[in-house]
C-alpha positions as CSV (number, residue, x, y, z in Angstrom):
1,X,0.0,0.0,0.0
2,X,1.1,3.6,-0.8
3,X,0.7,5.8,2.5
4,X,-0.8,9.3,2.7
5,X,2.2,11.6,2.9
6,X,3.0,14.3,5.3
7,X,2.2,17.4,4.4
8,X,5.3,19.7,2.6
9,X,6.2,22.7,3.5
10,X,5.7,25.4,0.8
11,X,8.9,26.3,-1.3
12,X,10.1,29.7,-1.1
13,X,11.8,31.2,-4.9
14,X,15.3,31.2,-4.7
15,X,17.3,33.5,-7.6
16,X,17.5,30.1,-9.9
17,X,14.2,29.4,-9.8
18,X,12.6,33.4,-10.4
19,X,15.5,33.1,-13.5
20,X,13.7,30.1,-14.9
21,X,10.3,31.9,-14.2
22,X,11.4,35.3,-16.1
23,X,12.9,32.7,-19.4
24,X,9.3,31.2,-19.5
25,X,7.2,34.0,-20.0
26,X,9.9,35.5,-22.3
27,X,9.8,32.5,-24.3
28,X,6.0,32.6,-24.2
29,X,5.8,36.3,-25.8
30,X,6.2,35.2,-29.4
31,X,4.2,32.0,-28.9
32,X,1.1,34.1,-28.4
33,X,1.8,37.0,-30.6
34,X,2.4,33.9,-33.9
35,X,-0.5,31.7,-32.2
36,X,-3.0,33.8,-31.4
37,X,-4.8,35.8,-34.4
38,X,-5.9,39.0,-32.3
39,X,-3.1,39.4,-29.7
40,X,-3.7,43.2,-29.7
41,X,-7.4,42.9,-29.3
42,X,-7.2,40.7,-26.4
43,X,-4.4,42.5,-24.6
44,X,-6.5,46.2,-25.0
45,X,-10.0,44.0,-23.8
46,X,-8.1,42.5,-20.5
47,X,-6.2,45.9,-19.7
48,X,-9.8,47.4,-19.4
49,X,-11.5,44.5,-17.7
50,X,-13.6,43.5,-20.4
51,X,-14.5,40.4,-21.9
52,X,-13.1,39.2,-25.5
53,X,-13.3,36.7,-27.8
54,X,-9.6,34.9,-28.2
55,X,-9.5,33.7,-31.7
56,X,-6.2,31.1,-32.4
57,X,-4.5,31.1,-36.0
58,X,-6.0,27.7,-36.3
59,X,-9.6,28.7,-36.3
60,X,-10.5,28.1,-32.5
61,X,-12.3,30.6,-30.6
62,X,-13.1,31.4,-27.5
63,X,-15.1,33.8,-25.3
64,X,-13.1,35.1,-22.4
65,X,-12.8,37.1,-18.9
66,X,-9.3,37.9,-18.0
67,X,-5.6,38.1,-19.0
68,X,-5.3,35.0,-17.3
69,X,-8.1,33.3,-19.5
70,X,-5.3,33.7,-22.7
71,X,-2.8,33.1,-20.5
72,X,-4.6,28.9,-19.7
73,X,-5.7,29.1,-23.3
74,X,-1.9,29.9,-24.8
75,X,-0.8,26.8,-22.5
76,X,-3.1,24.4,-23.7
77,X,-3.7,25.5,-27.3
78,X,-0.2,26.3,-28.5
79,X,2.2,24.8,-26.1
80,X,0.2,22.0,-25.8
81,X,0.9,21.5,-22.1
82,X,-1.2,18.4,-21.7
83,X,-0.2,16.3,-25.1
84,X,3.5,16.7,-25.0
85,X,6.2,13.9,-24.3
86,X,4.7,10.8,-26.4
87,X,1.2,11.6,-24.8
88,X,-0.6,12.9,-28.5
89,X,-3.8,11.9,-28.4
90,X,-5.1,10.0,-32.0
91,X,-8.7,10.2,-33.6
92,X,-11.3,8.1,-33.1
93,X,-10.5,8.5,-28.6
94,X,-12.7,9.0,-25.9
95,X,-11.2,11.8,-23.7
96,X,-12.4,12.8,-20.4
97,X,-11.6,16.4,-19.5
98,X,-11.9,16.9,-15.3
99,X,-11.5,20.8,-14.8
100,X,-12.6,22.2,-17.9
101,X,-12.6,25.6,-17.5
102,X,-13.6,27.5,-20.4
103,X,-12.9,24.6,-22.9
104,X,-9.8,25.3,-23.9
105,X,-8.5,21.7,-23.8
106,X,-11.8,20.5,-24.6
107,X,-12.9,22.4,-28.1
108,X,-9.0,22.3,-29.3
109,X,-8.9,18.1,-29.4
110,X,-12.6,18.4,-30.4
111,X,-12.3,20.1,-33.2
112,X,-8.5,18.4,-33.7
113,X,-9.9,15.0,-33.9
114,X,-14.1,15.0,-35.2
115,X,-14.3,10.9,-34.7
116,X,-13.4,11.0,-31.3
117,X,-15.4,11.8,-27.8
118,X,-15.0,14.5,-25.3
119,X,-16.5,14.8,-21.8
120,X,-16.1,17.3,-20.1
121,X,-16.8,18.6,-16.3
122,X,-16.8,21.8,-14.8
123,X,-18.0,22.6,-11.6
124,X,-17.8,26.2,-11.2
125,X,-21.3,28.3,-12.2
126,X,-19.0,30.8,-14.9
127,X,-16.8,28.8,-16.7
128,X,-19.0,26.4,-17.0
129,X,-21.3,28.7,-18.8
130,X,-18.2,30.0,-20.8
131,X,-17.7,26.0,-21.6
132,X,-21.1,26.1,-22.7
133,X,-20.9,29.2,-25.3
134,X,-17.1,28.0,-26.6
135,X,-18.7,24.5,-27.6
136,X,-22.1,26.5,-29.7
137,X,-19.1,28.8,-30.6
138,X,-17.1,26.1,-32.5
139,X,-19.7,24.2,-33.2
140,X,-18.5,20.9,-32.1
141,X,-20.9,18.6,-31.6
142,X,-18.5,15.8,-30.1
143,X,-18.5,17.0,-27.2
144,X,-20.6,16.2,-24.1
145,X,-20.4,18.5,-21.1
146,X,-22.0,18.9,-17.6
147,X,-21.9,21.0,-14.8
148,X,-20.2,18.2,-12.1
149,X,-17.5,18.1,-9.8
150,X,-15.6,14.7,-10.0
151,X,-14.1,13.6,-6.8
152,X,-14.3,10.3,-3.8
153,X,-17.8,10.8,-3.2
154,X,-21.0,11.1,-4.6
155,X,-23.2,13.9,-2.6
156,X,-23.3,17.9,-2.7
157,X,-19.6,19.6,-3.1
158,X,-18.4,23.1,-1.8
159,X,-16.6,25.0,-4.3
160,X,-14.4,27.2,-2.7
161,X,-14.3,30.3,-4.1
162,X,-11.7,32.3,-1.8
163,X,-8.9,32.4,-4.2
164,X,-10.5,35.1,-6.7
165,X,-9.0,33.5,-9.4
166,X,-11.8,31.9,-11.6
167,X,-9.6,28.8,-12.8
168,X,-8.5,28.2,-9.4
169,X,-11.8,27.6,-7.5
170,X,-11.5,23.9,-5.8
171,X,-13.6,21.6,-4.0
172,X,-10.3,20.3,-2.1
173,X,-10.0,23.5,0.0
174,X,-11.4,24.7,3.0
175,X,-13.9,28.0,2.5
176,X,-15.9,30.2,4.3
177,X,-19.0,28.5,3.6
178,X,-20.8,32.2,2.7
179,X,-18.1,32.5,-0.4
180,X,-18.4,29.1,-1.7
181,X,-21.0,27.1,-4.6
182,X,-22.4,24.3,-4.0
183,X,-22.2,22.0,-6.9
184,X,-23.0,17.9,-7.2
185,X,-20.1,15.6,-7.0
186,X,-19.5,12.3,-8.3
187,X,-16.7,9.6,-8.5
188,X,-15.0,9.1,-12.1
189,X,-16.9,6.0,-12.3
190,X,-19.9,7.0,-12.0
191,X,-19.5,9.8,-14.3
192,X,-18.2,7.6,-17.1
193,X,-21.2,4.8,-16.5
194,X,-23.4,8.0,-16.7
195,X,-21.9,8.9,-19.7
196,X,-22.3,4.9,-21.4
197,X,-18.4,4.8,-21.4
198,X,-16.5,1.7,-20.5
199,X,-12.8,3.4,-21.8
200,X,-11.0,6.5,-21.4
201,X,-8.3,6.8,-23.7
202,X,-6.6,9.6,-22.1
203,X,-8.1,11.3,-18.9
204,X,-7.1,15.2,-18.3
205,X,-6.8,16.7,-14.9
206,X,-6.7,20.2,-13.6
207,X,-9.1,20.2,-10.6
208,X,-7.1,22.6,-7.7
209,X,-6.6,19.6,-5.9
210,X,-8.9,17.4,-6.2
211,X,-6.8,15.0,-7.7
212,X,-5.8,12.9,-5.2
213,X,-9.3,12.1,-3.9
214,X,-10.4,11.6,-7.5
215,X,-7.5,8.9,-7.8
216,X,-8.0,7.5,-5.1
217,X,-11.3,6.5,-5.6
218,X,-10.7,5.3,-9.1
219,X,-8.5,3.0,-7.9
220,X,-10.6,1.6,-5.0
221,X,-13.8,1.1,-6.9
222,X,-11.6,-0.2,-10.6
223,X,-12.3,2.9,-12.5
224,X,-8.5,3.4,-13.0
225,X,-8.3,-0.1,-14.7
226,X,-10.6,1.9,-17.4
227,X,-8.2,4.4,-17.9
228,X,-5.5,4.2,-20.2
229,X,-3.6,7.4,-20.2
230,X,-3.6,10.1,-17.7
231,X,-2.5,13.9,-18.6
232,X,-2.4,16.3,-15.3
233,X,-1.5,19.3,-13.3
234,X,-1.0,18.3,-9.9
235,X,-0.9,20.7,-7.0
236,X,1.4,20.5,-3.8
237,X,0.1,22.7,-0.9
238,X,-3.9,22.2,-1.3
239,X,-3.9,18.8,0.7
240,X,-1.4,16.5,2.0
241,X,-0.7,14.9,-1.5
242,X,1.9,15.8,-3.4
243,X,2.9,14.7,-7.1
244,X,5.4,12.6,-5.6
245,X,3.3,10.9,-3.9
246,X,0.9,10.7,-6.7
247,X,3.5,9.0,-9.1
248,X,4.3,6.3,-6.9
249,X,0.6,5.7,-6.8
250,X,0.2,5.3,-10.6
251,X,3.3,3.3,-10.6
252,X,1.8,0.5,-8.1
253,X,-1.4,0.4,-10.5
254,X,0.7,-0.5,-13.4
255,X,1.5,3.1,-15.0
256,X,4.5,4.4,-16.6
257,X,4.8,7.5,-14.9
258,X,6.7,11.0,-15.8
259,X,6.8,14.3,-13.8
260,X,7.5,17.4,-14.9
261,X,8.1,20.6,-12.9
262,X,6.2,23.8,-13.6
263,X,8.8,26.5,-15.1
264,X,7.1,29.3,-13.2
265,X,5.8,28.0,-9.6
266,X,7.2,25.6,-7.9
267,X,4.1,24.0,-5.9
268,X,2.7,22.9,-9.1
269,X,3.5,20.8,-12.3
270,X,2.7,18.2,-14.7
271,X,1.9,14.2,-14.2
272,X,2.0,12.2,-17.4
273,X,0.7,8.4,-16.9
274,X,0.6,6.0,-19.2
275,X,-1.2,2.2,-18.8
276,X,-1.6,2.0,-22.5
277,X,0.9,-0.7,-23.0
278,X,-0.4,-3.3,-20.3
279,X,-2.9,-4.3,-22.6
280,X,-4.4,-1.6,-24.7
Protein backbone atom coordinates (compact mmCIF):
# COMPACT_ATOMS: atom_id res chain seq x y z
CA UNK A 1 0.00 0.00 0.00
CA UNK A 2 1.12 3.59 -0.80
CA UNK A 3 0.75 5.80 2.55
CA UNK A 4 -0.78 9.34 2.68
CA UNK A 5 2.16 11.59 2.92
CA UNK A 6 2.98 14.27 5.28
CA UNK A 7 2.17 17.39 4.40
CA UNK A 8 5.35 19.66 2.58
CA UNK A 9 6.22 22.65 3.55
CA UNK A 10 5.74 25.36 0.82
CA UNK A 11 8.95 26.34 -1.31
CA UNK A 12 10.14 29.71 -1.15
CA UNK A 13 11.79 31.17 -4.87
CA UNK A 14 15.31 31.23 -4.73
CA UNK A 15 17.28 33.52 -7.63
CA UNK A 16 17.54 30.05 -9.87
CA UNK A 17 14.18 29.42 -9.81
CA UNK A 18 12.64 33.38 -10.39
CA UNK A 19 15.46 33.13 -13.50
CA UNK A 20 13.73 30.12 -14.86
CA UNK A 21 10.26 31.88 -14.23
CA UNK A 22 11.41 35.33 -16.06
CA UNK A 23 12.92 32.74 -19.41
CA UNK A 24 9.30 31.15 -19.45
CA UNK A 25 7.23 34.03 -19.97
CA UNK A 26 9.90 35.47 -22.28
CA UNK A 27 9.81 32.51 -24.35
CA UNK A 28 5.99 32.57 -24.17
CA UNK A 29 5.81 36.31 -25.75
CA UNK A 30 6.22 35.23 -29.41
CA UNK A 31 4.21 32.02 -28.89
CA UNK A 32 1.09 34.06 -28.36
CA UNK A 33 1.83 36.97 -30.57
CA UNK A 34 2.41 33.93 -33.91
CA UNK A 35 -0.50 31.73 -32.22
CA UNK A 36 -3.03 33.79 -31.36
CA UNK A 37 -4.80 35.79 -34.41
CA UNK A 38 -5.95 38.99 -32.33
CA UNK A 39 -3.07 39.42 -29.74
CA UNK A 40 -3.69 43.16 -29.66
CA UNK A 41 -7.42 42.90 -29.34
CA UNK A 42 -7.17 40.68 -26.36
CA UNK A 43 -4.40 42.53 -24.64
CA UNK A 44 -6.46 46.21 -25.04
CA UNK A 45 -9.98 43.98 -23.80
CA UNK A 46 -8.13 42.53 -20.46
CA UNK A 47 -6.22 45.92 -19.67
CA UNK A 48 -9.77 47.38 -19.45
CA UNK A 49 -11.49 44.54 -17.72
CA UNK A 50 -13.63 43.55 -20.43
CA UNK A 51 -14.54 40.41 -21.86
CA UNK A 52 -13.10 39.25 -25.47
CA UNK A 53 -13.34 36.67 -27.82
CA UNK A 54 -9.61 34.88 -28.19
CA UNK A 55 -9.52 33.74 -31.71
CA UNK A 56 -6.19 31.11 -32.39
CA UNK A 57 -4.49 31.07 -36.03
CA UNK A 58 -6.03 27.73 -36.31
CA UNK A 59 -9.56 28.71 -36.33
CA UNK A 60 -10.52 28.13 -32.46
CA UNK A 61 -12.33 30.62 -30.56
CA UNK A 62 -13.08 31.38 -27.50
CA UNK A 63 -15.07 33.78 -25.30
CA UNK A 64 -13.08 35.09 -22.38
CA UNK A 65 -12.77 37.15 -18.89
CA UNK A 66 -9.31 37.90 -17.96
CA UNK A 67 -5.61 38.09 -18.98
CA UNK A 68 -5.30 34.99 -17.28
CA UNK A 69 -8.15 33.29 -19.46
CA UNK A 70 -5.27 33.75 -22.66
CA UNK A 71 -2.77 33.06 -20.53
CA UNK A 72 -4.65 28.90 -19.71
CA UNK A 73 -5.72 29.14 -23.33
CA UNK A 74 -1.93 29.93 -24.82
CA UNK A 75 -0.81 26.82 -22.49
CA UNK A 76 -3.12 24.42 -23.68
CA UNK A 77 -3.73 25.53 -27.27
CA UNK A 78 -0.24 26.28 -28.47
CA UNK A 79 2.22 24.80 -26.13
CA UNK A 80 0.22 22.00 -25.76
CA UNK A 81 0.92 21.49 -22.06
CA UNK A 82 -1.16 18.43 -21.71
CA UNK A 83 -0.25 16.34 -25.14
CA UNK A 84 3.49 16.67 -25.00
CA UNK A 85 6.22 13.93 -24.34
CA UNK A 86 4.69 10.83 -26.35
CA UNK A 87 1.20 11.65 -24.78
CA UNK A 88 -0.60 12.94 -28.55
CA UNK A 89 -3.80 11.87 -28.38
CA UNK A 90 -5.14 10.05 -32.01
CA UNK A 91 -8.67 10.18 -33.64
CA UNK A 92 -11.31 8.09 -33.12
CA UNK A 93 -10.47 8.48 -28.62
CA UNK A 94 -12.73 8.96 -25.91
CA UNK A 95 -11.15 11.85 -23.65
CA UNK A 96 -12.43 12.78 -20.37
CA UNK A 97 -11.56 16.42 -19.53
CA UNK A 98 -11.94 16.92 -15.34
CA UNK A 99 -11.46 20.76 -14.79
CA UNK A 100 -12.60 22.15 -17.87
CA UNK A 101 -12.62 25.58 -17.52
CA UNK A 102 -13.59 27.47 -20.42
CA UNK A 103 -12.87 24.55 -22.89
CA UNK A 104 -9.82 25.32 -23.92
CA UNK A 105 -8.54 21.74 -23.79
CA UNK A 106 -11.84 20.50 -24.64
CA UNK A 107 -12.90 22.43 -28.09
CA UNK A 108 -9.04 22.34 -29.31
CA UNK A 109 -8.86 18.10 -29.38
CA UNK A 110 -12.62 18.44 -30.42
CA UNK A 111 -12.28 20.07 -33.19
CA UNK A 112 -8.52 18.43 -33.74
CA UNK A 113 -9.91 15.03 -33.92
CA UNK A 114 -14.06 15.04 -35.16
CA UNK A 115 -14.31 10.91 -34.66
CA UNK A 116 -13.37 10.99 -31.31
CA UNK A 117 -15.36 11.83 -27.76
CA UNK A 118 -14.98 14.47 -25.35
CA UNK A 119 -16.50 14.75 -21.84
CA UNK A 120 -16.05 17.32 -20.15
CA UNK A 121 -16.79 18.63 -16.32
CA UNK A 122 -16.75 21.82 -14.85
CA UNK A 123 -17.96 22.58 -11.65
CA UNK A 124 -17.85 26.21 -11.19
CA UNK A 125 -21.30 28.28 -12.21
CA UNK A 126 -19.05 30.78 -14.92
CA UNK A 127 -16.82 28.81 -16.72
CA UNK A 128 -18.97 26.36 -17.04
CA UNK A 129 -21.29 28.66 -18.77
CA UNK A 130 -18.19 30.02 -20.83
CA UNK A 131 -17.68 26.04 -21.57
CA UNK A 132 -21.15 26.15 -22.70
CA UNK A 133 -20.95 29.18 -25.26
CA UNK A 134 -17.12 27.98 -26.63
CA UNK A 135 -18.66 24.45 -27.65
CA UNK A 136 -22.11 26.55 -29.67
CA UNK A 137 -19.14 28.85 -30.63
CA UNK A 138 -17.05 26.11 -32.52
CA UNK A 139 -19.75 24.22 -33.21
CA UNK A 140 -18.55 20.94 -32.07
CA UNK A 141 -20.86 18.55 -31.62
CA UNK A 142 -18.55 15.82 -30.08
CA UNK A 143 -18.51 17.05 -27.22
CA UNK A 144 -20.57 16.17 -24.11
CA UNK A 145 -20.35 18.51 -21.15
CA UNK A 146 -22.03 18.87 -17.62
CA UNK A 147 -21.91 20.98 -14.83
CA UNK A 148 -20.20 18.23 -12.12
CA UNK A 149 -17.54 18.15 -9.77
CA UNK A 150 -15.55 14.75 -9.98
CA UNK A 151 -14.10 13.63 -6.77
CA UNK A 152 -14.35 10.31 -3.79
CA UNK A 153 -17.81 10.78 -3.21
CA UNK A 154 -21.03 11.08 -4.59
CA UNK A 155 -23.22 13.90 -2.59
CA UNK A 156 -23.27 17.88 -2.66
CA UNK A 157 -19.58 19.61 -3.10
CA UNK A 158 -18.36 23.08 -1.84
CA UNK A 159 -16.62 25.00 -4.34
CA UNK A 160 -14.44 27.16 -2.74
CA UNK A 161 -14.33 30.30 -4.13
CA UNK A 162 -11.66 32.32 -1.76
CA UNK A 163 -8.92 32.42 -4.22
CA UNK A 164 -10.54 35.08 -6.66
CA UNK A 165 -9.04 33.50 -9.40
CA UNK A 166 -11.76 31.91 -11.60
CA UNK A 167 -9.60 28.80 -12.82
CA UNK A 168 -8.52 28.18 -9.35
CA UNK A 169 -11.81 27.56 -7.49
CA UNK A 170 -11.50 23.90 -5.82
CA UNK A 171 -13.57 21.57 -3.97
CA UNK A 172 -10.32 20.26 -2.08
CA UNK A 173 -10.00 23.46 0.04
CA UNK A 174 -11.38 24.66 2.97
CA UNK A 175 -13.92 27.98 2.50
CA UNK A 176 -15.93 30.22 4.27
CA UNK A 177 -19.04 28.54 3.65
CA UNK A 178 -20.76 32.23 2.70
CA UNK A 179 -18.14 32.51 -0.41
CA UNK A 180 -18.40 29.05 -1.73
CA UNK A 181 -20.96 27.14 -4.62
CA UNK A 182 -22.44 24.26 -4.02
CA UNK A 183 -22.20 21.96 -6.92
CA UNK A 184 -23.03 17.87 -7.20
CA UNK A 185 -20.12 15.62 -7.02
CA UNK A 186 -19.52 12.27 -8.32
CA UNK A 187 -16.68 9.64 -8.46
CA UNK A 188 -15.01 9.14 -12.14
CA UNK A 189 -16.94 6.05 -12.27
CA UNK A 190 -19.87 7.01 -11.99
CA UNK A 191 -19.47 9.81 -14.31
CA UNK A 192 -18.20 7.59 -17.13
CA UNK A 193 -21.20 4.84 -16.52
CA UNK A 194 -23.44 7.96 -16.70
CA UNK A 195 -21.91 8.88 -19.73
CA UNK A 196 -22.26 4.91 -21.44
CA UNK A 197 -18.42 4.81 -21.41
CA UNK A 198 -16.46 1.67 -20.51
CA UNK A 199 -12.81 3.36 -21.78
CA UNK A 200 -11.02 6.45 -21.40
CA UNK A 201 -8.32 6.76 -23.69
CA UNK A 202 -6.57 9.62 -22.11
CA UNK A 203 -8.07 11.34 -18.93
CA UNK A 204 -7.10 15.21 -18.34
CA UNK A 205 -6.85 16.72 -14.88
CA UNK A 206 -6.74 20.19 -13.56
CA UNK A 207 -9.10 20.17 -10.57
CA UNK A 208 -7.10 22.64 -7.65
CA UNK A 209 -6.59 19.62 -5.86
CA UNK A 210 -8.85 17.36 -6.19
CA UNK A 211 -6.82 14.98 -7.74
CA UNK A 212 -5.79 12.93 -5.23
CA UNK A 213 -9.33 12.06 -3.85
CA UNK A 214 -10.36 11.64 -7.47
CA UNK A 215 -7.51 8.94 -7.81
CA UNK A 216 -7.97 7.52 -5.08
CA UNK A 217 -11.31 6.52 -5.57
CA UNK A 218 -10.67 5.33 -9.14
CA UNK A 219 -8.51 3.04 -7.93
CA UNK A 220 -10.59 1.64 -4.97
CA UNK A 221 -13.80 1.10 -6.91
CA UNK A 222 -11.62 -0.22 -10.57
CA UNK A 223 -12.33 2.87 -12.52
CA UNK A 224 -8.54 3.37 -12.96
CA UNK A 225 -8.34 -0.11 -14.70
CA UNK A 226 -10.60 1.91 -17.36
CA UNK A 227 -8.25 4.38 -17.93
CA UNK A 228 -5.47 4.16 -20.17
CA UNK A 229 -3.63 7.43 -20.20
CA UNK A 230 -3.61 10.08 -17.66
CA UNK A 231 -2.48 13.91 -18.63
CA UNK A 232 -2.43 16.32 -15.29
CA UNK A 233 -1.51 19.34 -13.28
CA UNK A 234 -1.02 18.33 -9.91
CA UNK A 235 -0.90 20.74 -7.01
CA UNK A 236 1.39 20.46 -3.80
CA UNK A 237 0.08 22.66 -0.86
CA UNK A 238 -3.91 22.19 -1.31
CA UNK A 239 -3.90 18.85 0.74
CA UNK A 240 -1.39 16.47 1.95
CA UNK A 241 -0.73 14.91 -1.46
CA UNK A 242 1.93 15.80 -3.41
CA UNK A 243 2.92 14.67 -7.13
CA UNK A 244 5.36 12.59 -5.65
CA UNK A 245 3.26 10.85 -3.87
CA UNK A 246 0.92 10.75 -6.75
CA UNK A 247 3.53 8.99 -9.05
CA UNK A 248 4.28 6.27 -6.91
CA UNK A 249 0.56 5.75 -6.83
CA UNK A 250 0.22 5.26 -10.61
CA UNK A 251 3.33 3.33 -10.64
CA UNK A 252 1.84 0.48 -8.07
CA UNK A 253 -1.39 0.42 -10.47
CA UNK A 254 0.65 -0.46 -13.35
CA UNK A 255 1.50 3.09 -15.03
CA UNK A 256 4.52 4.38 -16.61
CA UNK A 257 4.78 7.47 -14.93
CA UNK A 258 6.75 10.98 -15.83
CA UNK A 259 6.81 14.33 -13.80
CA UNK A 260 7.53 17.35 -14.85
CA UNK A 261 8.06 20.60 -12.90
CA UNK A 262 6.21 23.84 -13.65
CA UNK A 263 8.75 26.46 -15.12
CA UNK A 264 7.15 29.34 -13.19
CA UNK A 265 5.84 28.02 -9.56
CA UNK A 266 7.17 25.58 -7.90
CA UNK A 267 4.08 24.00 -5.88
CA UNK A 268 2.69 22.89 -9.14
CA UNK A 269 3.51 20.77 -12.29
CA UNK A 270 2.65 18.23 -14.70
CA UNK A 271 1.95 14.15 -14.18
CA UNK A 272 2.03 12.17 -17.38
CA UNK A 273 0.74 8.36 -16.89
CA UNK A 274 0.63 5.98 -19.18
CA UNK A 275 -1.24 2.25 -18.84
CA UNK A 276 -1.60 2.04 -22.46
CA UNK A 277 0.86 -0.75 -22.97
CA UNK A 278 -0.42 -3.27 -20.25
CA UNK A 279 -2.88 -4.31 -22.64
CA UNK A 280 -4.37 -1.64 -24.65
Amino acid sequence: AIAWPAARPHRISNPMSLLRRFGYYARSIPVALSGFANPLEIAVAALRGKPFIAELRSGDRFAARTAMDAWVIKETCLDRDYERDGFAIQNGWTVVDIGAGLGDFTISVARRFPNGRVLAFEPFGESFALLERNIALNEVPNVTARRLAIGGVAGVARLSLGTGVAVQHSTARASDPGHAERVDEMPLGAALDAADVSRCDFLKLDCEGAEYAILRQAAADGTLDRVRRISMEYHDGITDGSGAWLADFLRAHGFTVTLEPNPAHADIGFLRADYATKGA
